[in-house]
C-alpha positions in Angstrom: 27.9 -0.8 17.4 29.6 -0.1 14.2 28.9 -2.2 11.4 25.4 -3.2 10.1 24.7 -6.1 7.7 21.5 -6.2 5.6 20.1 -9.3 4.0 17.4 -8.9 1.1 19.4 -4.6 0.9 17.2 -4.0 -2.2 14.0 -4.2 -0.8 12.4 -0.3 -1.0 12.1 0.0 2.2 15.3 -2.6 3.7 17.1 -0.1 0.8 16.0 3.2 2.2 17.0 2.6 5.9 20.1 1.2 4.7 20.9 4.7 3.1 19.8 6.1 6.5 21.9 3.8 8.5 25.0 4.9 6.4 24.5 8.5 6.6 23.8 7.9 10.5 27.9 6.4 10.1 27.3 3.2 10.6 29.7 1.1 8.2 26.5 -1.3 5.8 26.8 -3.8 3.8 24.2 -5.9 2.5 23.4 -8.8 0.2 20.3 -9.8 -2.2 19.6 -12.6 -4.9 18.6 -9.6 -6.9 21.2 -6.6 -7.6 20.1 -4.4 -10.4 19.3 0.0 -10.6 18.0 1.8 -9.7 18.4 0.7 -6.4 22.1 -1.2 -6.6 23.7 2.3 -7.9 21.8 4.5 -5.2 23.2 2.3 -2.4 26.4 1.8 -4.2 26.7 5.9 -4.7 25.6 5.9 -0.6 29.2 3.7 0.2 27.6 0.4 0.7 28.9 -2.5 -0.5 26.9 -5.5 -2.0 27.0 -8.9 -2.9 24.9 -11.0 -5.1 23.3 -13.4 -3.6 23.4 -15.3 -0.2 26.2 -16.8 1.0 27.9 -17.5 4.9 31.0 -15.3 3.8 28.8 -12.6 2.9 28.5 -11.9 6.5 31.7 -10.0 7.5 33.2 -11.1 10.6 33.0 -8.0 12.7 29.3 -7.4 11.9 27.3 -6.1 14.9 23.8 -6.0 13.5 22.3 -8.5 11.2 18.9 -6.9 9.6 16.8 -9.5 8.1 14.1 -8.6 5.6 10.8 -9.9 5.5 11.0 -11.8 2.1 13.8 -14.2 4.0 12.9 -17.4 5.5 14.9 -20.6 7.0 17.4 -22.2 4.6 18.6 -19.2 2.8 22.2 -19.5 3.7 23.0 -16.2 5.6 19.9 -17.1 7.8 21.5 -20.3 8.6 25.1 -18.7 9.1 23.2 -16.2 11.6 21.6 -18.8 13.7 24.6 -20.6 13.9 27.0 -17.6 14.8 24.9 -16.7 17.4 24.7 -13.1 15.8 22.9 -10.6 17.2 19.9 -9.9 14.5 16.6 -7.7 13.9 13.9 -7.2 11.7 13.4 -4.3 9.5 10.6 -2.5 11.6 12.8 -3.4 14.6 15.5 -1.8 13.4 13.4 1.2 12.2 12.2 1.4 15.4 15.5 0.8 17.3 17.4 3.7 15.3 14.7 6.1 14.2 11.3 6.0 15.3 12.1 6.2 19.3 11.4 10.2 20.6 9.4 10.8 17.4 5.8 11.8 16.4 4.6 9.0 14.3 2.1 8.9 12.1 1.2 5.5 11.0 -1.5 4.9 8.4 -3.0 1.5 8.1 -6.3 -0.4 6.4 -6.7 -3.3 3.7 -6.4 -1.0 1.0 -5.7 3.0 0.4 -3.4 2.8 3.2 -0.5 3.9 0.6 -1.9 6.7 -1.3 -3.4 8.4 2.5 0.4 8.0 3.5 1.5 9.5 0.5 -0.9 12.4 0.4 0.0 12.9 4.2 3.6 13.2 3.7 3.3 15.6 0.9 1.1 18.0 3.0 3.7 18.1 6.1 6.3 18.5 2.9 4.8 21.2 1.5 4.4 23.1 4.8 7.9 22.7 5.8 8.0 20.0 8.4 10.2 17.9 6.1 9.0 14.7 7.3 10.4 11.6 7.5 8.4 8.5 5.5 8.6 5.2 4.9 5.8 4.5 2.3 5.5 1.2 -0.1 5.1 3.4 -3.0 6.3 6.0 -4.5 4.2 9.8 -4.5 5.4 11.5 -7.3 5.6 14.8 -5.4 8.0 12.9 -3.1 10.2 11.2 -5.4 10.6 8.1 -3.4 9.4 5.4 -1.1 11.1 6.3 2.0 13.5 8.9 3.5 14.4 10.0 7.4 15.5 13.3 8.6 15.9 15.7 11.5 12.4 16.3 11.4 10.0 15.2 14.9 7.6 14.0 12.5 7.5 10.4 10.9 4.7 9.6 8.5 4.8 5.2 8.4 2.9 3.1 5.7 1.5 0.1 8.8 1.4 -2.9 6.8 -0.8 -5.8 8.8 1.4 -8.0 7.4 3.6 -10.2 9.5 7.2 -8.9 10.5 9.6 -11.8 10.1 10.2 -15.2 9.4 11.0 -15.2 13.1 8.1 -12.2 14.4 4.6 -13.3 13.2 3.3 -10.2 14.8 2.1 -7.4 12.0 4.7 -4.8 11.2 2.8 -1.8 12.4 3.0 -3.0 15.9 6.5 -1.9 16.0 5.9 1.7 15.1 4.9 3.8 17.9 2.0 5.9 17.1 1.0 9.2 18.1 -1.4 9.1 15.4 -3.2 6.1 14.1 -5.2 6.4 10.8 -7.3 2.9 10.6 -8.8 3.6 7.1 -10.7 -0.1 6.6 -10.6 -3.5 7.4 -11.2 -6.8 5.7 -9.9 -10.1 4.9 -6.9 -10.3 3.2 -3.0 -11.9 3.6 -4.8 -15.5 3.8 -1.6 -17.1 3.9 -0.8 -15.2 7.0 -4.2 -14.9 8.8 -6.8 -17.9 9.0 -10.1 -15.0 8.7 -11.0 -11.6 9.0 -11.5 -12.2 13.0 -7.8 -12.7 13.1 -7.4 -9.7 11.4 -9.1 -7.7 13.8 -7.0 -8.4 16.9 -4.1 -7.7 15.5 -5.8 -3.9 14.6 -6.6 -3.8 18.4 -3.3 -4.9 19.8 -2.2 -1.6 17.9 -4.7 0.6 19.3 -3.2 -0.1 23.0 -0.1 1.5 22.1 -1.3 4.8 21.4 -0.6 7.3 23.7 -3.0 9.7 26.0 -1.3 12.6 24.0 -2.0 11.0 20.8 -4.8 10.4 18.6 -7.1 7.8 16.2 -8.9 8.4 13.2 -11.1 5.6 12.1 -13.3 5.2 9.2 -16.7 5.7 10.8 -18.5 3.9 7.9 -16.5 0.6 8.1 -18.6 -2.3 10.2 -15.5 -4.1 10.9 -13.6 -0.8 12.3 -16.7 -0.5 14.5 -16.0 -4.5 15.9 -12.5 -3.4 16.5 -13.4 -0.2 18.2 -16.1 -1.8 20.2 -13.8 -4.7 21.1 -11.0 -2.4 22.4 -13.3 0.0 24.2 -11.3 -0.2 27.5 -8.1 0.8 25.7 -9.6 3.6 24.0 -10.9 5.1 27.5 -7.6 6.3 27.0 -7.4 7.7 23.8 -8.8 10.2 21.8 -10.9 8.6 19.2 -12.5 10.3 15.8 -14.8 8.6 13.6 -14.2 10.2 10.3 -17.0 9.1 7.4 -20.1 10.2 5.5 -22.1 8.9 8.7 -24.9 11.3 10.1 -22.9 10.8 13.9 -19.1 10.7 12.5 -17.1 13.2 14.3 -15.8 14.5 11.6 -17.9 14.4 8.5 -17.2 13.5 4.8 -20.3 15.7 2.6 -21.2 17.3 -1.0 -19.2 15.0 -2.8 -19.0 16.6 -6.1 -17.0 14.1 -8.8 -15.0 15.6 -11.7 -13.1 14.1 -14.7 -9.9 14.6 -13.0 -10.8 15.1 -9.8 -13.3 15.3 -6.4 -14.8 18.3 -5.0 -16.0 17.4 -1.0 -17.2 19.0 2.1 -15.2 18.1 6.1 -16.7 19.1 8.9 -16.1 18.6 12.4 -18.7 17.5 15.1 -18.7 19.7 18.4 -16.9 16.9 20.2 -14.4 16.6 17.7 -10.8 17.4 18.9 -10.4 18.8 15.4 -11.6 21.7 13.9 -13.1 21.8 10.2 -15.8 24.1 9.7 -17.5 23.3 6.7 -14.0 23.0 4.8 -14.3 22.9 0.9 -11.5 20.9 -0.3 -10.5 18.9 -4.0 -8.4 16.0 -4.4 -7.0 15.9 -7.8 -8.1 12.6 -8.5 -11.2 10.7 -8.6 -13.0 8.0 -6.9 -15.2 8.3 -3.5 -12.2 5.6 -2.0 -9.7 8.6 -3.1 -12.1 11.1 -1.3 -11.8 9.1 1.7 -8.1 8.5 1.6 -7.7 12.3 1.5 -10.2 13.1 4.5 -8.0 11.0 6.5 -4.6 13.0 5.9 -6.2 16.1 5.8 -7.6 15.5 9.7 -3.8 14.0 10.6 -2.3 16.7 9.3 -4.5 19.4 10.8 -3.7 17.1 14.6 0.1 17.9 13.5 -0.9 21.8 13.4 -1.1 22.6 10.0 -4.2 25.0 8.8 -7.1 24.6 6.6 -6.0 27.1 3.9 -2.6 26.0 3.2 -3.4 22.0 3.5 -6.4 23.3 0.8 -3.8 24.5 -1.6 -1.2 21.6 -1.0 -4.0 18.8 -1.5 -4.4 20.8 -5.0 -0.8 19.9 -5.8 -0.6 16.7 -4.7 0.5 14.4 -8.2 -0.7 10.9 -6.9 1.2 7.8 -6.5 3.1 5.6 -9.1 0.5 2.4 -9.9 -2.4 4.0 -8.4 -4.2 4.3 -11.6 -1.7 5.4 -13.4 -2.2 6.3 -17.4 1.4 4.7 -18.5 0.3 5.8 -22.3 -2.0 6.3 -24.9 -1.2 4.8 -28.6 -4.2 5.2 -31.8 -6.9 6.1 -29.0 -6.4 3.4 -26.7 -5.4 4.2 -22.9 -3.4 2.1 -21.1 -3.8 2.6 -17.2 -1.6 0.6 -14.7 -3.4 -0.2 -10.9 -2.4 -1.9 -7.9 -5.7 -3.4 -6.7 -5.8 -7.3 -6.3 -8.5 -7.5 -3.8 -12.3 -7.6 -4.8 -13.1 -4.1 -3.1 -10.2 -2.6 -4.5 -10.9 -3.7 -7.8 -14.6 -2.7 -7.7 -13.1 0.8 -6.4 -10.9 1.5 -9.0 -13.0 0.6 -12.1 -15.8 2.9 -10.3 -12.9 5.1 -10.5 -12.1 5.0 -13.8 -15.6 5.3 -15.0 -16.0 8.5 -13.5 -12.1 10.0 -15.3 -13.6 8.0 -18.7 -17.5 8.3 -18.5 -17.9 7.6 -22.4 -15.0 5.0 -23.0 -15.6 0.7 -22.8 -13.2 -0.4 -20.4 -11.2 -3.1 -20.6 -9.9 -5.0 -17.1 -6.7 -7.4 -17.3 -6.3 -9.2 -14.0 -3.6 -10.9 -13.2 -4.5 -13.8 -9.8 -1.1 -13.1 -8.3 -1.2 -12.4 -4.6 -1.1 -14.9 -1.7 -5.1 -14.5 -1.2 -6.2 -14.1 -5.0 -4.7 -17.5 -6.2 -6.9 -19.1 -3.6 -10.7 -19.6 -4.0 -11.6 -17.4 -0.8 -12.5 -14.9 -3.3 -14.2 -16.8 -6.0 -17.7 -15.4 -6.5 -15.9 -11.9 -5.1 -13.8 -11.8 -8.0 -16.3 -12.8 -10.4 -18.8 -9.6 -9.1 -16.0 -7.4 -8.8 -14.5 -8.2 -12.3 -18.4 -7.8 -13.9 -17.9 -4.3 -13.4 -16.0 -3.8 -16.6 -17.4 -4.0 -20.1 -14.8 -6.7 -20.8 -12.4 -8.5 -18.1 -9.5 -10.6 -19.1 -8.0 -13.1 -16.6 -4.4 -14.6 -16.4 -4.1 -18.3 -15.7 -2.2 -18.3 -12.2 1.1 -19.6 -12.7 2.1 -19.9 -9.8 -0.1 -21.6 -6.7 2.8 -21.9 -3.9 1.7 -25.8 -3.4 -1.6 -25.0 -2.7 -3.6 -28.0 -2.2 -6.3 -28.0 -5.3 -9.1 -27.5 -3.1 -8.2 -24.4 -2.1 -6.6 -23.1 -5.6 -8.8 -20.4 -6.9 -10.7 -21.9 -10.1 -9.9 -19.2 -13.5 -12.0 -21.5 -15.1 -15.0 -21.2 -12.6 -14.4 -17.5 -12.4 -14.6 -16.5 -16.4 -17.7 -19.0 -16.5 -19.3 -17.0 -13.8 -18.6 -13.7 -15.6 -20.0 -14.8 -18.4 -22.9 -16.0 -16.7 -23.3 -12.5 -16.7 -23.4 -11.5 -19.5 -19.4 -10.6 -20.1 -17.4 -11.8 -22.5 -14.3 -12.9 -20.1 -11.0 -14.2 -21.8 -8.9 -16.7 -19.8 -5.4 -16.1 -21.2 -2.7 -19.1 -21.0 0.4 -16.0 -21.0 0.8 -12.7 -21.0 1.3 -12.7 -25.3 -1.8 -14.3 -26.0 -3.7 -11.4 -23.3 -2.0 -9.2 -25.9 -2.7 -10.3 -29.0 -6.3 -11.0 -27.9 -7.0 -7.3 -26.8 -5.4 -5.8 -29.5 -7.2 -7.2 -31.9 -10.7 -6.5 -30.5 -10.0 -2.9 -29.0 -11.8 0.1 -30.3 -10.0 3.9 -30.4 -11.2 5.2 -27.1 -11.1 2.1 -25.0 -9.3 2.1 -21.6 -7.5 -1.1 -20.7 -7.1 -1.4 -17.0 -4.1 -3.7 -15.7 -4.4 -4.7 -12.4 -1.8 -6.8 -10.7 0.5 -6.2 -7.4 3.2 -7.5 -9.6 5.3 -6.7 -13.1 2.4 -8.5 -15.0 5.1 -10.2 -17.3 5.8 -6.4 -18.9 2.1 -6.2 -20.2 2.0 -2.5 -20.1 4.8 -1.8 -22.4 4.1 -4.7 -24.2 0.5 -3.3 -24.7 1.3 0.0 -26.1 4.0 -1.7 -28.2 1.4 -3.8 -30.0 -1.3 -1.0 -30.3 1.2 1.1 -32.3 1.8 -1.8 -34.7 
């Protein structure tokens, strides 16, 4: 095998094994309907040529590999010329797991939410004590500099998305990845236009659990009910394996205590129960940034990385240096008193986790939430009274009008309408903006210095965030 062809290349993460396939020798080439920097000119400066957009000629004719990205589905030309060829072809985590993950110690970090920032803080740890890791992460830790790397290193630190694989592999991505560690930080309904309820869900987190080795390890959040069905469900598999509940319950193994919140930070307390296969005595740690969901995310990595043989002193000082994760409540300015902070969270939990969040960093601030209804479960009405209590935690929410419901039928189409009446039901005063301008023009002109506006959206938002700051200077 010599030459590998990559369809959807500027993907982060169909991008960064690219680079790795190149450097490995392999001749790559790729194509995408979207060719722009920074990643075009880092694959481009890597030797690998690209072409905009999808077409059969794309393909070279001595291709030996055909890696298809998640985001490509039947009818996209080079999909068809593949089928038809009778090419050999893979999916991404295939591929990862093909050329890189095989012979490795893997750790693979999964849950509904957090499941980036506890990969994040995990790789940085391993960094920062020399064992050079290799990642693959779907966002990018500011300490790290990227999304995803691989080098010589036995250890391999894996974001495991529940989501499915391919157009042609329903199964969920982590069940490709091998783990000799498994980090199962939560567990609820989400992806609805990939799994019919949380039940669903919940096998597929048990199919991964049979894959862990004797020799490896799980830590699973002890204070999740729907971790505890999954553990209870796969109780003959887990004869097997070494399990550690890791929470703020009285029995957890390993035991989150003497949380102590900060404006910029968490003070907190680990230690390990006499049957725990890891040893924390009492361990006083801080996590640079706030939020009892950030406290968890960071008990998690710290126990991985003391299973991959790292100390308590030195994981102590490296957790202090750890800079956070780009969108993970992320200030992106502050213009006549008026913060803008950019966020991730699109689910109802995640939402309610970040504004408590932010309340502790900006105790004396009225804070503003702009939601934009943009993933494949929020623009559906399986969240409808979730959202509404979720949103209620802010002084004043703002909703975008979904713009795009992906030919939902209207019965299932979550209801903006519904869900501003709701919140002010409660006593909020809820805007429901047609576009991103008028959400602009609308904050701006009822801000106060010293508010905090709070974007949340698991997409560009239309440039709100710049556009924000732009207006607030005017």
């Amino acid at each position: 095998m010599q030459h590998v062809h990559f369809l959807g290349i500027c993907g982060t993460a169909m991008g960064a094994v690219a680079s790795a396939m190149a450097r490995k020798g392999y001749t790559v080439t790729g194509s995408d309907a979207n060719v722009y920097p920074p990643m075009s000119t880092f694959l481009e400066s890597e030797g690998i040529t690209i072409f905009q957009g999808y077409r059969p000629e794309n393909i070279p004719a001595d291709a030996d590999l055909i890696v298809i990205g998640n985001a490509m589905s039947r009818g996209n030309p080079e999909v068809e010329a593949v089928l038809e060829r009778h090419l050999r072809y893979k999916s991404l985590p295939e591929t990862m797991k093909e050329f890189f993950l095989w012979g490795h110690r893997n750790y693979v970090v999964t849950g509904t939410h957090g499941k980036t920032t506890t990969s994040s803080m995990l790789a940085w740890l391993m960094e920062d004590n020399a064992l050079t890791p290799s990642f693959m992460i779907g966002g990018i830790a500011r300490n790290l500099g990227r999304g995803g790397r691989f080098t010589d290193s036995d250890f391999t630190v894996l974001e495991g998305d529940e989501y499915d694989t391919a157009f042609f592999d329903k199964r969920s991505k982590f069940l490709h990845y091998l783990p000799e560690v498994l980090i199962i930080g939560n567990i609820e309904m989400d992806h609805a236009d990939i799994y019919p309820d949380v039940e669903a869900i919940k096998l597929s987190f048990e199919r991964l659990l049979r894959v862990v080795p004797r020799n490896g390890i799980v830590f699973i959040n002890a204070d999740c009910p729907r971790c505890a069905d999954v553990r209870a469900h796969a109780a003959e598999e887990l004869r097997m394996v070494r399990l550690v509940r890791v929470g703020m319950a009285p029995d957890a193994d390993i035991r989150i205590s003497d949380i102590e919140p900060h404006a910029q930070s968490s003070d907190f307390t680990l230690t390990s129960g006499a049957e725990s296969p890891i040893e924390l005595k009492a361990e006083r740690f801080t996590v640079p940034m706030v939020g009892e969901f950030n406290v968890r995310n960071a008990a998690m990595a710290l126990c991985a990385a003391r299973f991959a043989g790292l100390d308590a002193e030195p994981l102590r000082r490296s957790l202090l240096r750890f800079e956070g994760v780009m969108r993970r409540q992320e200030v992106r300015g502050t213009v006549n008193d008026v913060t803008v902070v950019d966020d991730f969270a699109h689910h109802p939990t995640a939402i309610t986790q970040s504004i408590a969040g932010l309340r502790q960093r900006f105790p004396k601030s009225r804070l503003w939430v702009l939601f934009e209804p943009r993933s494949n479960t929020t623009i559906r009405n399986l969240f409808q009274h979730e959202l509404a209590e979720a949103l209620s935690h802010a002084d004043f929410p703002v909703v975008a009008h979904v713009t795009n419901h992906k030919k939902l039928k209207p019965e299932e189409q979550l209801d903006e309408e519904q869900l501003c009446a709701e919140l002010r039901e409660a006593g909020k005063e809820c805007y429901l903006g047609a576009d991103v301008d008028s959400i602009v023009a609308h904050v701006v002109s009822h801000v106060h210095p010293g508010d905090v506006l709070l974007v949340m959206s698991n997409g560009g938002f239309g440039g709100i965030h710049n556009k924000l700051l732009a207006a607030l200077a005017q």
